[in-house]
C-alpha positions as CSV (number, residue, x, y, z in Angstrom):
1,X,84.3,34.5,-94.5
2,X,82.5,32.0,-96.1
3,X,82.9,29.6,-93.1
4,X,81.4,32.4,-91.1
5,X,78.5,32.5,-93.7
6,X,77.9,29.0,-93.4
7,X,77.9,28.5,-89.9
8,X,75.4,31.6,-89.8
9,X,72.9,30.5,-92.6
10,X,73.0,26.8,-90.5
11,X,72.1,28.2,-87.2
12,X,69.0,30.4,-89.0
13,X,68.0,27.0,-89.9
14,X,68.5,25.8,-86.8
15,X,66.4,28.6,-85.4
16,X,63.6,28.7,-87.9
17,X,62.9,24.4,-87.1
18,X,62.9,25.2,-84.0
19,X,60.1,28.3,-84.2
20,X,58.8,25.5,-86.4
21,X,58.4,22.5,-83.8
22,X,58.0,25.1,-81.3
23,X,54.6,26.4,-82.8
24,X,53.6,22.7,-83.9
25,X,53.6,21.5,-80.4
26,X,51.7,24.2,-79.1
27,X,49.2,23.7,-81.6
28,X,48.8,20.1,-81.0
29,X,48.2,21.0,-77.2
30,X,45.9,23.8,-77.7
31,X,44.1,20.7,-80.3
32,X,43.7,18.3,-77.2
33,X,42.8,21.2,-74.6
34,X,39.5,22.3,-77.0
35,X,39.2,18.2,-77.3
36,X,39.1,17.7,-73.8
37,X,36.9,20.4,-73.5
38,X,34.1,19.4,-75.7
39,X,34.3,15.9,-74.4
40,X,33.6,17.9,-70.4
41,X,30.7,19.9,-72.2
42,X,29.1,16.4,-74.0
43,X,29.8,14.5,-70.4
44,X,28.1,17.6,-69.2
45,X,25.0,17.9,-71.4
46,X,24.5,14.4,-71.2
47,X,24.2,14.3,-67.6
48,X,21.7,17.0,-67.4
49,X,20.0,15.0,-69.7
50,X,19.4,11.7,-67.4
51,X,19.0,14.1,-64.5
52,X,15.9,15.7,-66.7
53,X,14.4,12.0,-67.7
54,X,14.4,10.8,-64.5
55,X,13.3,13.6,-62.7
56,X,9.9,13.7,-65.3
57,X,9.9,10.1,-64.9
58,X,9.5,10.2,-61.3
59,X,6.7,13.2,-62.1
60,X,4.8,10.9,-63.9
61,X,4.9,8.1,-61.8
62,X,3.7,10.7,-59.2
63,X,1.0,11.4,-61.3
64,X,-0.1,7.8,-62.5
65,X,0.0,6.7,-58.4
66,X,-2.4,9.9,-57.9
């Protein structure tokens, strides 16, 4: 039986680097997915930004040509 045994304890190993990679690799895309995400929210935030300096610049032009 010892083949049996070995064959056995080899495809546990198998198994387990496999659970192994498996969880890795979803890690590593769940990583990139909250990267991509904070870049959207800075792209975000930094577009309201401009919008919000220009729209007070064009108020105080408004006011300066008053």
């Amino acid at each position: 039986m010892g083949f049996m045994d070995d064959a056995k304890e080899t495809a546990e190993a198998v198994g387990d680097k496999i659970k192994d990679t498996w969880e890795d690799t979803t890690d590593r895309v769940g990583d990139k997915v909250d990267e991509m995400k904070a870049d959207a929210d800075v792209k975000k935030a930094e577009a309201e930004r401009d919008s919000v300096k220009t729209r007070n610049s064009i108020k105080e032009e408004l006011r300066e040509s008053s």
